[in-house]
C-alpha positions in Angstrom: 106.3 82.2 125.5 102.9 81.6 125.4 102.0 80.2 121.8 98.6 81.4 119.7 95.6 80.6 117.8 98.3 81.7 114.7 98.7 78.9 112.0 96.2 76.6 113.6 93.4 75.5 111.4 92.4 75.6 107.8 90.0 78.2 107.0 88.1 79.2 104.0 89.7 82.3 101.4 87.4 85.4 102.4 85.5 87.1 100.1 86.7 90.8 99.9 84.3 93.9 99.3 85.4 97.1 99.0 84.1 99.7 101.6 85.2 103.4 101.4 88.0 105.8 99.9 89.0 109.0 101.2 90.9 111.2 98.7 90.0 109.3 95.7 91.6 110.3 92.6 90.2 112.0 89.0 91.0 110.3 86.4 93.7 112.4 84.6 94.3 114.2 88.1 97.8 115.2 89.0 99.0 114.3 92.4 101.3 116.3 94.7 103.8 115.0 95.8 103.5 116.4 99.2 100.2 114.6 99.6 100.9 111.0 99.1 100.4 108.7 102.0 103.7 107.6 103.7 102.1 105.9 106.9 99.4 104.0 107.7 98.6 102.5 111.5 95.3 101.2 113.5 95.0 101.8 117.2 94.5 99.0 119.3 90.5 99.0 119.2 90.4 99.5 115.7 88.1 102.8 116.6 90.7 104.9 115.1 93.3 105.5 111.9 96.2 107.7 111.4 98.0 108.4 108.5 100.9 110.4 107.7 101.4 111.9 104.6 104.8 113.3 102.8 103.6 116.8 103.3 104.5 116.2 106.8 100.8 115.8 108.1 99.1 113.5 110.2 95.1 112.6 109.7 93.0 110.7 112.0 90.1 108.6 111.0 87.1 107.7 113.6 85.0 104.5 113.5 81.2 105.6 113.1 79.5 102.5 111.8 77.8 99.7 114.3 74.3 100.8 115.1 71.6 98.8 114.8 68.4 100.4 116.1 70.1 102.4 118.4 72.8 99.4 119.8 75.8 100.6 119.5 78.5 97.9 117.8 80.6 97.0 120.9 77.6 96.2 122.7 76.2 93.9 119.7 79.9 92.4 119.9 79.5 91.6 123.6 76.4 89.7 123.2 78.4 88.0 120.0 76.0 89.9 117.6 77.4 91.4 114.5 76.0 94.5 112.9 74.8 94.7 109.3 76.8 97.6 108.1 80.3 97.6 106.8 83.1 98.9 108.8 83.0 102.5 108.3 85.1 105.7 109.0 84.9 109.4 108.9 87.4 112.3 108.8 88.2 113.1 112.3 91.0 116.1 112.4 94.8 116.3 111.0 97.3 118.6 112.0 101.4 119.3 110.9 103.3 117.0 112.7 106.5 118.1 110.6 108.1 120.9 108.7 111.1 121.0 106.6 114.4 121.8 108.0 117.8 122.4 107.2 120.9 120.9 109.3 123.6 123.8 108.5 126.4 121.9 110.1 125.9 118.9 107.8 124.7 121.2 104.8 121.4 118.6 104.4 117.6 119.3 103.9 115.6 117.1 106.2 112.3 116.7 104.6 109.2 116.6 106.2 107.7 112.8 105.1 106.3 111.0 107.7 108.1 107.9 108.0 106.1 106.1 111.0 103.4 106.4 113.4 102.4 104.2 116.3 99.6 105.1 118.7 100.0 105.0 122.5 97.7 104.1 125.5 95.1 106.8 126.2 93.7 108.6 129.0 91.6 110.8 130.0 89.9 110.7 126.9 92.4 112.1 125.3 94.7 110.1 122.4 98.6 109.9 122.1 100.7 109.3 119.6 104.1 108.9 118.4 105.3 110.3 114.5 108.6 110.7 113.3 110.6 112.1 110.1 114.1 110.9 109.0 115.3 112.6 112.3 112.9 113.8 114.7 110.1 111.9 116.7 107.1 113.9 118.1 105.1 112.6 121.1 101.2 114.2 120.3 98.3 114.4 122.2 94.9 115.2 120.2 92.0 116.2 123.1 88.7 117.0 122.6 88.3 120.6 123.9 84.5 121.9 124.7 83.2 125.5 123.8 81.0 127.1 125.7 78.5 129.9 123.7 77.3 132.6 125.9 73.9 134.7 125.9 72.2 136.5 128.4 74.7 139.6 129.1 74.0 142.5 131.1 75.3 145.4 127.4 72.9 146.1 125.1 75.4 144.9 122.2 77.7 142.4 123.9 80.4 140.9 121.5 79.8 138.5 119.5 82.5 135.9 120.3 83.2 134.8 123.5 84.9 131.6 124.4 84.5 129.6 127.1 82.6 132.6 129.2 85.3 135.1 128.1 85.4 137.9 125.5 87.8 137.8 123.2 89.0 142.1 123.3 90.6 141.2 119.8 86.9 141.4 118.3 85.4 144.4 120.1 85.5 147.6 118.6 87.8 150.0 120.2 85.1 152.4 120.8 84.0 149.7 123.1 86.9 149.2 124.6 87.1 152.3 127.0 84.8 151.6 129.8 83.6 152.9 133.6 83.9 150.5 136.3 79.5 150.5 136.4 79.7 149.3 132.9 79.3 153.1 131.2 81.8 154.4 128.6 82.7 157.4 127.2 80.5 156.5 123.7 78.0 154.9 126.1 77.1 151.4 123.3 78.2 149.3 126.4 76.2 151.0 129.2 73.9 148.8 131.0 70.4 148.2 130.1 68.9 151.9 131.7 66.3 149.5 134.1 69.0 148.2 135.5 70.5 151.2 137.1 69.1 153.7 139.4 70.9 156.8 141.6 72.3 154.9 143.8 73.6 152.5 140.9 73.4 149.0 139.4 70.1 147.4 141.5 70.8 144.3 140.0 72.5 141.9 137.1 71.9 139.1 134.7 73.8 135.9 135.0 74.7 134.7 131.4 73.9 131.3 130.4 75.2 128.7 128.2 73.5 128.5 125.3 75.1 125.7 123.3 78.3 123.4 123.4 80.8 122.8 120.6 83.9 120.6 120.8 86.9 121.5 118.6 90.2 119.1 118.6 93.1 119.9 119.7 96.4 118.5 119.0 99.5 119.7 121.4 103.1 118.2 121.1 104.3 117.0 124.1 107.5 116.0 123.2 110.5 116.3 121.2 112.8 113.9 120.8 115.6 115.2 118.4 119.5 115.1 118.1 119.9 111.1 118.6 120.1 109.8 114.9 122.7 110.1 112.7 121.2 108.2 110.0 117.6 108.2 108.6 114.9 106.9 111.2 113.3 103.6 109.7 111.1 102.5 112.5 109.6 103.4 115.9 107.7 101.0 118.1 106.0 100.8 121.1 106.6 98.9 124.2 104.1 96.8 126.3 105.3 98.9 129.4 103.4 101.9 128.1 106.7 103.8 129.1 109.4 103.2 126.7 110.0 102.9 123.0 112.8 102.7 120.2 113.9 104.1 117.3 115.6 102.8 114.8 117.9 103.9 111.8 120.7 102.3 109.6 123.0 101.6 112.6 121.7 101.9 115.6 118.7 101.6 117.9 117.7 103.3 120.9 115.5 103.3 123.8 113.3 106.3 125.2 111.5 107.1 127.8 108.0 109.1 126.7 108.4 111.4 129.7 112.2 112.0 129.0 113.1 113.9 125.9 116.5 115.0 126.6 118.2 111.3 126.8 118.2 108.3 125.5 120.2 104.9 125.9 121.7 103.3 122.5 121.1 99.5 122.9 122.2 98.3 119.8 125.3 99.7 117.3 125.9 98.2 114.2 128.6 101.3 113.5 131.9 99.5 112.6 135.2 101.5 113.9 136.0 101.9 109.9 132.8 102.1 107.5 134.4 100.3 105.3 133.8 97.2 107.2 130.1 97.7 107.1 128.3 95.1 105.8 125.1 95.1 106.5 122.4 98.1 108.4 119.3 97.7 110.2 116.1 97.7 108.5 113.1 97.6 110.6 112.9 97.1 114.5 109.9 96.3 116.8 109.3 95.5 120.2 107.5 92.1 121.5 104.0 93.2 121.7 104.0 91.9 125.7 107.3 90.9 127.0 108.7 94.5 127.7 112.3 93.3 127.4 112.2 91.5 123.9 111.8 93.1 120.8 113.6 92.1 117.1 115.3 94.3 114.1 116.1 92.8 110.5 118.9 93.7 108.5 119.7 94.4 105.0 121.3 90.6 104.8 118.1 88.9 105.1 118.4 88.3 108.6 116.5 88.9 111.8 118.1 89.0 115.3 115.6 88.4 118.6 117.2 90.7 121.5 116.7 90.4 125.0 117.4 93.6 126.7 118.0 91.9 130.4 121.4 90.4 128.9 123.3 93.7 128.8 122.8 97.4 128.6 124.4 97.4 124.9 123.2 94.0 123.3 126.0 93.5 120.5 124.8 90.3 121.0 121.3 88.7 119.8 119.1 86.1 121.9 118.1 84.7 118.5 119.6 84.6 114.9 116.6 83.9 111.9 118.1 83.5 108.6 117.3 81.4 105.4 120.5 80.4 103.4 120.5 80.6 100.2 120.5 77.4 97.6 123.8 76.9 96.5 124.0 77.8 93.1 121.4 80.2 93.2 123.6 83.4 94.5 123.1 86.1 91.6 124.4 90.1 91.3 121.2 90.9 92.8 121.0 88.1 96.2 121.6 91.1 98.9 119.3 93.5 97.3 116.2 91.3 97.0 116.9 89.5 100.6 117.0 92.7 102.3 114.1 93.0 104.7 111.9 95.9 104.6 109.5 95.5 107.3 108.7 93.1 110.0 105.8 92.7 112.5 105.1 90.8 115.4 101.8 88.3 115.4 98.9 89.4 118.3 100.6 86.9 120.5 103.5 87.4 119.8 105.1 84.0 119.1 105.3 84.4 115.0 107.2 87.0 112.9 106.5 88.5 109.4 108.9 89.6 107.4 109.2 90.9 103.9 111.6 91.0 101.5 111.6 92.2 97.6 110.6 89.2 96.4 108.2 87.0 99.1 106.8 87.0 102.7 108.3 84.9 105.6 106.9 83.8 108.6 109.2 82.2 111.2 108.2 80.7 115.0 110.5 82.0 117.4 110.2 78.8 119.7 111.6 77.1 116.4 114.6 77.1 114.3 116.4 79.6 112.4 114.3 78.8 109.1 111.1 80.4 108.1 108.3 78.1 109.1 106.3 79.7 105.6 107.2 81.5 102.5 104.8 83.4 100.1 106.0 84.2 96.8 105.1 87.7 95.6 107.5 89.0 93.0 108.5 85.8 91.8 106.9 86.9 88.3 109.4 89.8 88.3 112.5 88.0 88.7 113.5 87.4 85.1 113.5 91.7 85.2 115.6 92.1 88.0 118.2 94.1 85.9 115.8 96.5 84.7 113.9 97.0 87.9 117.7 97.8 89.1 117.9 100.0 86.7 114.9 102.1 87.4 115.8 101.6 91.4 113.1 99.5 91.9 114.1 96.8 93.1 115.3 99.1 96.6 111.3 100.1 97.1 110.0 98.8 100.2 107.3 97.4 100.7 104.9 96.8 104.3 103.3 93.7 105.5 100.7 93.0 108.2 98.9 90.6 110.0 95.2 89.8 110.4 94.1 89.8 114.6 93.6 86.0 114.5 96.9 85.4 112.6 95.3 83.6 109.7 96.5 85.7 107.2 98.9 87.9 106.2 98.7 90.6 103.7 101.1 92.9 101.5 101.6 95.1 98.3 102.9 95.7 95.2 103.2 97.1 92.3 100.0 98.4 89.9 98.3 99.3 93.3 97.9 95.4 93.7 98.0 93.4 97.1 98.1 90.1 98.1 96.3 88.0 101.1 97.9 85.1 102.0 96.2 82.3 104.2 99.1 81.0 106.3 97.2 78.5 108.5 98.3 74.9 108.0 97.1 73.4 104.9 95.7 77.1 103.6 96.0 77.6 99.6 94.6 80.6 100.1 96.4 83.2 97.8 93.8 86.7 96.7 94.9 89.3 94.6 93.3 92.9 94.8 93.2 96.2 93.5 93.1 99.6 95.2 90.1 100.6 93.5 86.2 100.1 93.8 86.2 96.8 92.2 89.1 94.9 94.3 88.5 91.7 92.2 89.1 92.6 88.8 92.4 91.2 88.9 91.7 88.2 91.1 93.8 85.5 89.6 91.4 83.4 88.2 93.4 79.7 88.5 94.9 78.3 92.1 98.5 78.8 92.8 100.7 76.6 93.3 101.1 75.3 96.3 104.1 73.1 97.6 104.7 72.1 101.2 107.7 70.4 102.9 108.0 69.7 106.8 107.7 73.0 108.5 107.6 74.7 105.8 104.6 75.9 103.3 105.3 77.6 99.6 102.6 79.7 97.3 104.1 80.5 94.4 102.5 82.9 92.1 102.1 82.5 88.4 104.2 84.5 85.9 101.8 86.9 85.6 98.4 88.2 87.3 95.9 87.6 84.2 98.6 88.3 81.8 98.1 92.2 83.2 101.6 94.1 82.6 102.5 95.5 86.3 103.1 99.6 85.7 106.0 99.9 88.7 105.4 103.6 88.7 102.1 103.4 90.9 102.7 100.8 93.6 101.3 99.9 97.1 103.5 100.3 99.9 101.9 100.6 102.7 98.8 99.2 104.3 97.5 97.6 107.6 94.9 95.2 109.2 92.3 95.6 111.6 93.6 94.6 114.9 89.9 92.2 115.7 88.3 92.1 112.0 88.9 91.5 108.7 89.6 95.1 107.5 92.8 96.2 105.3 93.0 100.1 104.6 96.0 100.5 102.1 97.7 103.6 100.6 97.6 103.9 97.0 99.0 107.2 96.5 97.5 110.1 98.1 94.3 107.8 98.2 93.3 105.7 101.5 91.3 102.5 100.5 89.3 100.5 102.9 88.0 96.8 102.3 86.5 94.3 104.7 85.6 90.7 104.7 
C-alpha cells in the first residue's frame, strides 16, 4: 500500500475562526425534532455539502466564495494563490429523500431519519448521491434543468406560462380552449392578429423568441434499494470503482451494484445460528478509498477487521484483526459499552484508520500491528459518571470523527456542542477545544494537555474538566466533517449547520 504525507511532521495548532451558520437558533427557540441534522458529508472537491436531517430531507450547500477581482478560486489555487475570503457557502436546493413507513408484517414504524449520505462521481453536470434510512437506500440525481420564457406569439392574449416553448392548457381559460385549426375560436380572444390574415388566409406568422433563461433543480431517484436488511442500516460507503457500494447493519454487510437494484451479494454475516451466541454486531463499515477490493467494519467489541474481498465471495474471515486489549485490572461493568466503536474513516491515502469509541480517538497503521499507533482522550473527564451517563443512556450516543485532507489532524464531538481537534503528526501537542457557536474559542482550554508518548504510540489526555464548565449532555455534537483539501469543519449542532475554517 502506498503510505502518505499522514503523521509526518510537526506542525503548528491552527487558529480557528468561525465562518457561517445556516439555521441558527433563537435563544429560547424550540426545536423540532424532525429538523435536527442527522448527516453531514463533503463531496470530493469540497464545492458541495449535503446534509440529511431527521425529517427525512436532504439539503445541498454550494461553494460561492473565491473571487478575487474576477479570478475565480480554483484558478488562484492553480497558480498556488489563495483568495482573501473565508470559505463560504450558500443554500442550493433540498428535497424528501424519505417518508415514514410502516412494515405490517413485522408490526414496526420505520422512521424517516437520515442515517448516511455519501456523494458519488458526477457527470454530465449533473450530481449523484446515495442516502439511506434504517432500511432503505436511495440512489439521487439532482440536475440543473433550464427554462425557456417565450414572447413573441402570433394571439393577441397568449398564456401567460409556457415552459420550455409549450403552453401549459392547465392555465388557459376554457373559453380559450376551443379553437379553429387557422387559430379562430368560437369567443374569438385567440384569433390571430386581423393583419395577419387575409381571404385566402394566414399570409404569414411570427416566430416566438426566447426571452430569458431560468434554471430550476431537479432531484429524481434513480434507484431503490429496499428489502436486504434485517436490522437497522448504520453505514453506506462508496467504492473507488465508481460501481459498487455497501451497506451495513448490526449483522451483516452487503455489496451493490448502483445500476442493479433488485440484488445484492451478502459478503459478510455476523448472524450466529442461535442469537444467543451473539456477541458482538457491526458498527460502522467503509470501503478503502482506492483499492476497490478492501474495505474495513468495527464492531461493538472494540475491534476492527480489514477484509479483502478477493479471498472469498463470503469473507467470514478478515485480512486484518485491530484491537487494543485492555489493562488487566482495568475491566469494569461498563468495558464493552465504552469500547464499542461508533464510526471509523479511512485517511486520503488510505494507509491510517480513525476510529472512535465513547471515550477517545484511535488511529492505527494498517502496514503495522494490531495496536493503535495514537490515542486521544476525549471523555476521560466523564469517566468517574459512567453510571449516571448509563443511566440517562448516554453513554450508547455515538459520536462521528473525521480527518483533515493532509491527515494532520483529526477532529470529533461531544457533549455541550463542544469539539475537539487533535494534531496527530509526530511530536504534535496539539489538542483545541471549540464551540458550535459564533465565538468557537470561548471554551478553549486555556493550559496544555498532557501529553505522554511511548514507542508507537502518542497519548493526549484531557484535564478533568474544560474550564471547570459543567458539560449539559442533553445538547451534544454528533456529527461533523472536514474539508477534503482545507482546513474547514462544518458540524451539526442540532438543527443548526456551523462552519469554521483555519
Amino acid at each position: 500500500m502506498d503510505g502518505d504525507a499522514d503523521v509526518a511532521m510537526t506542525t503548528e495548532p491552527l487558529d480557528w475562526k468561525f465562518s457561517q451558520v445556516f439555521g441558527e437558533r433563537a435563544a429560547g427557540e424550540d426545536v423540532q425534532e424532525v429538523d435536527i441534522i442527522s448527516a453531514i458529508e463533503f463531496d470530493k472537491t469540497g464545492d458541495h455539502l449535503a446534509t440529511g436531517d431527521r425529517g427525512g430531507r436532504v439539503v445541498l450547500f454550494e461553494r460561492t466564495d473565491g473571487i478575487d477581482g474576477g479570478v475565480h478560486r480554483r484558478v488562484l489555487e492553480a497558480m498556488d494563490c489563495s483568495s482573501s475570503q473565508h470559505p463560504e457557502f450558500h443554500y442550493k436546493t433540498e428535497f424528501q429523500s424519505h417518508e415514514p413507513e410502516f412494515d405490517y408484517l413485522k408490526s414496526l414504524e420505520i422512521e424517516e431519519k437520515i442515517n448516511k449520505i455519501r456523494w458519488c462521481q458526477t457527470a454530465n453536470n449533473a450530481m449523484f448521491l446515495l442516502s439511506t434510512n434504517d432500511k432503505t437506500i436511495k440512489f439521487w440525481k439532482v440536475q440543473e434543468k433550464k427554462i425557456k420564457k417565450m414572447c413573441n406569439f402570433n394571439l393577441d392574449h397568449p398564456p401567460k406560462q409556457t415552459i420550455n416553448g409549450f403552453v401549459s392548457t392547465s392555465n388557459v381559460p376554457t373559453s380559450y380552449k376551443t379553437c379553429f385549426t387557422n387559430g379562430g375560436s368560437n369567443d374569438n380572444p385567440l384569433n390571430f392578429r386581423s393583419n395577419h390574415l387575409s381571404s385566402r388566409g394566414i399570409t404569414y406568422l411570427h416566430l416566438p423568441t426566447v426571452t430569458s433563461h431560468e434554471t430550476s433543480l431537479l432531484a429524481r431517484c434513480r434507484k431503490t434499494y429496499a428489502h436486504a436488511h434485517d436490522y437497522h442500516i448504520n453505514s453506506i460507503s462508496n467504492n473507488s470503482d465508481c460501481e459498487t457500494f455497501i451497506s451495513a447493519d448490526d449483522l451483516r454487510i452487503n455489496l451493490w451494484n448502483l445500476e442493479i437494484s433488485s440484488q445484492s451479494f451478502n459478503i459478510v454475516d455476523k448472524k450466529p445460528a442461535n442469537m444467543e451466541d451473539l456477541t458482538e454486531v457491526i458498527t460502522s463499515a467503509e470501503f478503502h478509498p482506492s483499492h476497490c477490493n478492501m474495505l474495513a467494519y468495527s464492531s461493538s467489541k472494540g475491534s476492527i477487521r480489514l477484509i479483502d474481498l478477493r479471498q472469498s465471495a463470503l469473507c467470514d474471515t478478515h485480512s486484518k484483526l485491530f484491537e487494543e486489549h485492555e489493562a488487566p485490572g482495568s475491566r469494569s461493568f461498563f468495558s464493552d459499552i465504552i469500547s464499542s466503536i461508533s464510526d471509523i474513516k479511512f485517511s486520503k491515502g488510505g494507509r491510517y484508520m480513525l476510529s472512535r469509541d465513547y471515550m477517545t480517538l484511535k488511529m492505527w497503521d494498517i502496514n503495522m500491528g494490531p495496536g493503535p499507533v495514537a490515542t486521544f482522550q476525549v471523555h476521560e473527564h466523564l469517566r468517574p459518571k459512567l453510571c449516571d451517563l448509563y443511566e440517562n443512556d448516554a453513554i450508547f450516543d455515538k459520536f462521528e470523527c473525521c480527518l483533515s485532507g493532509d491527515g494532520q489532524r483529526v477532529a470529533t464531538g461531544s457533549y455541550s456542542n463542544i469539539f475537539r481537534v487533535f494534531g496527530c503528526s509526530e511530536g504534535s501537542t496539539e489538542a483545541t477545544t471549540l464551540e458550535a457557536t459564533k465565538n468557537p474559542t470561548r471554551r478553549q482550554i486555556q493550559t496544555p494537555p498532557r501529553f505522554l508518548r511511548s514507542p508507537g504510540n502518542n497519548s493526549h489526555g484531557g484535564s478533568d474538566d474544560i474550564n471547570g464548565n459543567s458539560f449539559d449532555l442533553t445538547t451534544k455534537l454528533l456529527h461533523l466533517a472536514w474539508h477534503p483539501s482545507e482546513n474547514s469543519i462544518a458540524c451539526a449542532a442540532s438543527n443548526s449547520l456551523y462552519m469554521y475554517y483555519a
